[in-house]
C-alpha positions as CSV (number, residue, x, y, z in Angstrom):
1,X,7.1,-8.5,78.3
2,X,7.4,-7.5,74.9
3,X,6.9,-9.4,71.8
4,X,8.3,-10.3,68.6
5,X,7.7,-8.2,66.1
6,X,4.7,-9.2,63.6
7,X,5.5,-10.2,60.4
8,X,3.9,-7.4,57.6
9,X,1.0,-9.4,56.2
10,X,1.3,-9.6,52.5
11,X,-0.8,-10.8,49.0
12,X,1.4,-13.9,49.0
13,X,1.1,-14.4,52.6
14,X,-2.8,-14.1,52.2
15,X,-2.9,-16.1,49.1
16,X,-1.0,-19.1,50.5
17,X,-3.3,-18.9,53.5
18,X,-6.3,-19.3,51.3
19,X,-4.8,-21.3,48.6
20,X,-5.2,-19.4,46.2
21,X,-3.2,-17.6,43.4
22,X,-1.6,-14.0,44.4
23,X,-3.6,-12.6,41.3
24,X,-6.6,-13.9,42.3
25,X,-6.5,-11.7,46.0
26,X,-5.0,-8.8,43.9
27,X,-8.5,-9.0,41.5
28,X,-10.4,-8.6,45.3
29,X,-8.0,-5.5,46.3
30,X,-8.8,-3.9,43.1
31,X,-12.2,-4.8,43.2
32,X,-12.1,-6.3,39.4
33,X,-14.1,-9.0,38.3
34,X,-13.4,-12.8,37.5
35,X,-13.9,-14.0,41.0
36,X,-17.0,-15.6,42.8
37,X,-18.9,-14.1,45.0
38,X,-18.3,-16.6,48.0
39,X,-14.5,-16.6,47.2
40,X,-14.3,-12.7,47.0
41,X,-16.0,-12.8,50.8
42,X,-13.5,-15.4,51.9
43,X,-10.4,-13.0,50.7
44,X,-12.4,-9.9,51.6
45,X,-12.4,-11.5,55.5
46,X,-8.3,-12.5,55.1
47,X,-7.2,-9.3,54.1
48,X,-9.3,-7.7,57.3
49,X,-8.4,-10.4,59.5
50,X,-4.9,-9.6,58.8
51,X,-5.1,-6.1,58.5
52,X,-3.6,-6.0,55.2
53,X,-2.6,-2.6,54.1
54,X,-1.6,-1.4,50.5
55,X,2.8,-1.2,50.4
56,X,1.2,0.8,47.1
57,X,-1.3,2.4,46.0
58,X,-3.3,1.3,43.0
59,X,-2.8,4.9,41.2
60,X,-4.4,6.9,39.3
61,X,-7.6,8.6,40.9
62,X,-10.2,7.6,42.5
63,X,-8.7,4.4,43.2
64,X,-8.4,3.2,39.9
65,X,-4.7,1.2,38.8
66,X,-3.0,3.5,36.2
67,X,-0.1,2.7,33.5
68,X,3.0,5.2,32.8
69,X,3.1,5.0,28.9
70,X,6.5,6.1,27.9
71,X,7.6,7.3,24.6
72,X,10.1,9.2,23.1
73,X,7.7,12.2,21.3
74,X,3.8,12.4,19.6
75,X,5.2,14.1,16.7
76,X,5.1,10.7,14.4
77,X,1.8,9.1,13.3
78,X,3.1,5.8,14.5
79,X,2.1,6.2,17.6
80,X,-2.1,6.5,16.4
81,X,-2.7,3.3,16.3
82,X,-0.8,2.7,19.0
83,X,-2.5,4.9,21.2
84,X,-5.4,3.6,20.1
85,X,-5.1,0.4,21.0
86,X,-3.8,1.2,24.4
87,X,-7.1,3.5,24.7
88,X,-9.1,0.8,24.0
89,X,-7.3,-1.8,26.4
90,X,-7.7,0.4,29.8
91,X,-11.2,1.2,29.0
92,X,-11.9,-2.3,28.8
93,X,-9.1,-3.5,32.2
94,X,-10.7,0.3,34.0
95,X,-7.2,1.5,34.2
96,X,-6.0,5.0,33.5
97,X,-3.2,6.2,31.3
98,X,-0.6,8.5,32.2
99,X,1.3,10.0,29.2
100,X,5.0,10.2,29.6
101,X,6.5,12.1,26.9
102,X,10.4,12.2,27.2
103,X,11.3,14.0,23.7
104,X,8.3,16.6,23.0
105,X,8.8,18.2,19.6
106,X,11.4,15.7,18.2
107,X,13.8,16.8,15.8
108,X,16.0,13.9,16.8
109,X,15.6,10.8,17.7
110,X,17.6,8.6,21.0
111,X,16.6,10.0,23.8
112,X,16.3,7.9,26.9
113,X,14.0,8.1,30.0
114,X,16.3,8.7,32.9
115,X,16.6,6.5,36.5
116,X,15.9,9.5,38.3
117,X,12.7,9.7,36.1
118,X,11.9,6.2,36.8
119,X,12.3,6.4,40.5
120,X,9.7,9.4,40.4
121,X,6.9,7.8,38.6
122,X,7.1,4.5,41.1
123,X,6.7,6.8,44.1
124,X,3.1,7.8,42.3
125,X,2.2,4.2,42.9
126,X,1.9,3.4,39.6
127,X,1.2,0.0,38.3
128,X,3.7,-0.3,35.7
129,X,5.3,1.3,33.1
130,X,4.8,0.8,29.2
131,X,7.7,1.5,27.0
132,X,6.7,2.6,23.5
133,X,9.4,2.2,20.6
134,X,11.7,4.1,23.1
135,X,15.6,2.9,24.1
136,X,15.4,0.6,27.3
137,X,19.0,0.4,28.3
138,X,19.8,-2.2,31.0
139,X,21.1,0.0,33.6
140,X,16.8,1.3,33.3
141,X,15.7,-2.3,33.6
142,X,17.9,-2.4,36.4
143,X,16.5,0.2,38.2
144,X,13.1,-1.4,37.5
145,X,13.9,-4.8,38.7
146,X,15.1,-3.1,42.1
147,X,12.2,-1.4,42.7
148,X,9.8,-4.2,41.6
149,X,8.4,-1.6,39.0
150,X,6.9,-3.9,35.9
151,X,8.0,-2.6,33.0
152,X,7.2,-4.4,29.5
153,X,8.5,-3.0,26.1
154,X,6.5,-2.0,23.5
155,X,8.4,-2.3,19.9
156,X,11.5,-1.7,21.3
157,X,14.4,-0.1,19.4
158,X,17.5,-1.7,21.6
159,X,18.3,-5.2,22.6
160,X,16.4,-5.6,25.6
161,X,17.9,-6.8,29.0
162,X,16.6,-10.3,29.3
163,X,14.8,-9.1,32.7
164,X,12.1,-7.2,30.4
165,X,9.6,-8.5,28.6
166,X,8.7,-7.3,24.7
167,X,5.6,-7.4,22.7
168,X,6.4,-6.2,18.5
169,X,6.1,-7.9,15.3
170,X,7.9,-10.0,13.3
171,X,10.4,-7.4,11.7
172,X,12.7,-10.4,9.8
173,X,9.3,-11.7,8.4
174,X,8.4,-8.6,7.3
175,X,11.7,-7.6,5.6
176,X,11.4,-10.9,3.4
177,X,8.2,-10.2,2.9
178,X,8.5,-6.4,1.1
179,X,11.3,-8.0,-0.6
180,X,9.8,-11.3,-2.0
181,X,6.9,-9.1,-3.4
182,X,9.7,-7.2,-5.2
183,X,11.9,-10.4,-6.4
184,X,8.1,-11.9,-7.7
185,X,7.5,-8.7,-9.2
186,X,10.6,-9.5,-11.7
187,X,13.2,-7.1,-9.5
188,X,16.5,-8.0,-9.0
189,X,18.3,-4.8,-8.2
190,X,16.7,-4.0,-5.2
191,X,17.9,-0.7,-3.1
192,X,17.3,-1.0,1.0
193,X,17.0,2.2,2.7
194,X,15.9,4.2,5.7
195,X,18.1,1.5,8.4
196,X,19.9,2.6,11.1
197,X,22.5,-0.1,11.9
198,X,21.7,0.5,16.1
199,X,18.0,-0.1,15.5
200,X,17.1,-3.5,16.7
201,X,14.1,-3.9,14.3
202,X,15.7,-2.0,11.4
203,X,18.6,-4.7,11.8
204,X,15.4,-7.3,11.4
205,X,14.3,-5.7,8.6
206,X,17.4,-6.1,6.6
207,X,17.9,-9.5,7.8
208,X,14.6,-10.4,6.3
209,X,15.7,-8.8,3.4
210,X,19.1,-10.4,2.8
211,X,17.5,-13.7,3.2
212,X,14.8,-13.2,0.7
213,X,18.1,-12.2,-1.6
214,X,19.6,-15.4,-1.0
215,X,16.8,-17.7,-0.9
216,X,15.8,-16.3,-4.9
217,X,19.9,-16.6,-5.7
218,X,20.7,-12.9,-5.8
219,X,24.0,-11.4,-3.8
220,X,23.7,-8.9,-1.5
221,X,25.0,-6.0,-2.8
222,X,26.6,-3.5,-0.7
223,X,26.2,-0.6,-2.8
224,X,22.8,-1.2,-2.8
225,X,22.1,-0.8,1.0
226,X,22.0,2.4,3.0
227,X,21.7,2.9,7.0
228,X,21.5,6.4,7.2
229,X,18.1,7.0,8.5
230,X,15.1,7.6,7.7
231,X,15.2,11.3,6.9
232,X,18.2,9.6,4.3
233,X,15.9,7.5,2.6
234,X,15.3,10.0,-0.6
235,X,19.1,11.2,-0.6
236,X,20.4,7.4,-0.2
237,X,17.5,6.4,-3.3
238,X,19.1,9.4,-5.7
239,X,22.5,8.5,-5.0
240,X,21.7,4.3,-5.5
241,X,20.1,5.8,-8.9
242,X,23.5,7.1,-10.3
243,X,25.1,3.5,-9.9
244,X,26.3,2.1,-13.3
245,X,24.0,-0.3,-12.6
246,X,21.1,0.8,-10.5
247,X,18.4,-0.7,-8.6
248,X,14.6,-1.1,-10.2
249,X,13.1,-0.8,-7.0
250,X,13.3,0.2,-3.4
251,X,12.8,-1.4,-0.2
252,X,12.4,1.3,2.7
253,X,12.3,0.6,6.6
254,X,9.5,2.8,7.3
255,X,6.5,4.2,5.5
256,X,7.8,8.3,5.8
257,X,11.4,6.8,4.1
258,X,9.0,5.8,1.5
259,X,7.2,8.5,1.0
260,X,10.5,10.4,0.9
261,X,11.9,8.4,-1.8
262,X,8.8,8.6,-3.8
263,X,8.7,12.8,-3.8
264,X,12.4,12.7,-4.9
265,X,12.0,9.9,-7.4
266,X,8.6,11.9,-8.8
267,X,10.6,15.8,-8.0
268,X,13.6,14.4,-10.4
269,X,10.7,13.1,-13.5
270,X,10.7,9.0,-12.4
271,X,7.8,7.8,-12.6
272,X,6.6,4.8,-9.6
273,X,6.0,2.5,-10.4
274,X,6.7,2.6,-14.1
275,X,10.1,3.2,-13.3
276,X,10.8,2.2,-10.4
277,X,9.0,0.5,-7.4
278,X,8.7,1.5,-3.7
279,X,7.9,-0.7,-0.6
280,X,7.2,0.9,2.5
281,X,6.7,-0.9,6.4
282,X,4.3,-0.4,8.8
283,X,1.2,1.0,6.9
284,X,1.1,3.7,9.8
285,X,0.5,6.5,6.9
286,X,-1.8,4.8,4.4
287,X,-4.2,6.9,5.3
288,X,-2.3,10.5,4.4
289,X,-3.9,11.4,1.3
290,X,-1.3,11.7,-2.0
291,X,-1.1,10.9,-5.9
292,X,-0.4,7.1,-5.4
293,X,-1.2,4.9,-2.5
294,X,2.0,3.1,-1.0
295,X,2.7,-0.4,-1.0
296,X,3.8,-1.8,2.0
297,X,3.9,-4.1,4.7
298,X,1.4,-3.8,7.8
299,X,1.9,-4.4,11.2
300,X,-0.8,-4.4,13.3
301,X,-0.1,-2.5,16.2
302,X,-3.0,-1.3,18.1
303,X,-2.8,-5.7,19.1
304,X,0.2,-5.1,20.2
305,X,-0.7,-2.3,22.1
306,X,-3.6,-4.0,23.6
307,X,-1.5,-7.1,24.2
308,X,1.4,-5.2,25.8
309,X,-0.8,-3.7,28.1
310,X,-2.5,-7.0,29.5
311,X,1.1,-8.5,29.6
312,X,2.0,-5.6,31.9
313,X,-1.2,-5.4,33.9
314,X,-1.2,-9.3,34.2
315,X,2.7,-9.0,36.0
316,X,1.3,-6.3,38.3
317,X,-1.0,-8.8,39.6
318,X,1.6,-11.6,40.0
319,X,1.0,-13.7,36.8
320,X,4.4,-14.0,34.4
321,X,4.3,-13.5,30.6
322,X,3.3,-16.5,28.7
323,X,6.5,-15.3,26.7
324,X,9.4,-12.8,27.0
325,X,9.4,-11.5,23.6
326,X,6.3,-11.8,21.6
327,X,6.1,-11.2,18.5
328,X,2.8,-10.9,15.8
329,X,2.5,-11.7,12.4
330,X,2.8,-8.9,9.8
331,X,1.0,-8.9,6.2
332,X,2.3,-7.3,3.1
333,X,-0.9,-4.7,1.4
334,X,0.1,-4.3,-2.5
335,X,-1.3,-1.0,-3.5
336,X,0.3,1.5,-6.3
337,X,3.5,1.5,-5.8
338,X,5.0,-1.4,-7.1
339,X,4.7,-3.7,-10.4
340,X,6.7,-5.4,-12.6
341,X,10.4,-3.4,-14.1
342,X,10.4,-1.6,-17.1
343,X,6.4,-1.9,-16.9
């Protein structure tokens, strides 16, 4: 006589029986630390009385767990820090990286990583997957969420599916931020440039900045803001200049807007900041040298790096977020750029 079929043993299975947590019998599996000694024997004997076997592999080689980091291209000193921080965070959790460029080379900018693509990388046995300022549509979280893939979003550029969590910073603070240092300054034309109306965190940025405008009693002005990218910054600063009534200083999304504006404001004999001021956002390029250091507004993203990657590493092991969207502080770094109008 032949009987029923056995039931698959699984972490949850073994976990109830020992009551204990699924991440604490995942730790044992992967042979990381943060359990006792007698407790790691007690799962060790489970898992063999059971005959667990992995549905997945850890990834990576030699055993080790490894992370798909996604992102869009390397050509952009953004990602540095990033990287860094990332770097840092698997050395310290012994898991390994695995670089997933989808736009080498960029000369453009939207490019998504495909379902097809995603599919791929969970039949390595990966981990999870770390999207990096990258477009996360929801038919990708879908995809994701039906193959039990963790996938947590780094800085994202879209509205994310509710299904996928986010670690950034605080973009609406920061906007108000570059643009109360101008309106303390003494500047009440202020130009915003570099935005692109689709960006999620661009849209934060002038959010932040509109309500700096109305909290100091200054209407927005249209003419004054410009969503045409960043490579528009300089174009959109010139063409803000002509205005019968032109702005003393400029607020730019990103530091390279910045720095465009600058080499057009300096190429066309205005002088920053004696003329005209110039905020930048992200501090990503404060370390390129140049004639005049740029004021902007830091985010500090090799901790959100670091923090992205234990959020994701955390779900792989059966622990949920402490929050879906996280988001750190930013804090504004006055250097050359700016001072008072008509200085």
């Amino acid at each position: 006589m032949t009987g029923r079929p056995q039931k698959r043993p699984t972490l949850d299975s073994v976990a109830a029986s020992l009551g204990v947590s699924k991440a604490t019998v995942s730790k044992v599996l992967n042979d990381r630390p943060g359990v006792s000694a007698a407790l790691r024997a007690r799962i060790q004997e489970a898992l063999a009385e059971v005959g667990y076997e992995r549905t997945t592999g850890p990834g990576g080689s030699g055993g080790r767990r490894s992370v798909v980091v996604v992102l869009e291209t390397l050509a952009n000193l953004y990602y540095l820090p990033v990287l860094d921080g990332l770097v840092a965070e698997a050395a310290a959790r012994d898991v390994e990286l695995v670089l997933e460029v989808i736009n080498p080379l960029a000369r453009s900018y939207g490019r998504e990583i495909t379902e097809e693509r995603i599919r791929e990388l969970h039949r390595r046995s990966h981990a999870g997957m770390l999207v990096v300022t990258a477009r996360f549509p929801p038919r990708a979280a879908a995809v994701c969420a039906e193959l039990r893939f963790p996938v947590v979003a780094i800085d994202p550029t879209n509205d994310l599916d509710a299904s996928v969590p986010g670690v950034g910073s605080n973009a609406w603070s920061g906007g108000k931020q570059a643009t109360e240092h101008l309106i303390g300054l003494g500047h009440q034309r202020i130009g915003f440039v570099g935005g692109i109306a689709s960006h999620a965190g661009f849209r934060e940025r002038r959010s932040g900045y509109r309500a700096a405008l109305e909290a100091a009693g200054i209407p927005e002005d249209a003419s004054l803001v410009a969503e045409t990218g960043i490579e528009g910054s300089g174009a959109a600063a010139l063409a803000m200049l002509e205005l019968p009534d032109p702005p003393t200083a400029f607020f730019c999304v990103t530091d390279p807007g910045a720095l465009l504006v600058v080499s057009q404001l300096v190429h066309h004999g205005i002088s920053v900041p004696e003329q005209v001021s110039v905020i930048g956002y992200d501090d990503t390029y404060a370390a390129v040298p140049g004639p005049i250091e740029l004021t902007t507004v830091s985010t500090p993203l090799s901790e959100i790096a670091r923090l992205g990657l234990s959020t994701l590493l955390g779900i792989s092991e059966g622990i949920a977020p402490v929050s879906h969207h996280v988001q750190l502080a930013t804090t504004l770094v006055v250097r050359e750029t700016t001072a008072p109008p008509g200085r």
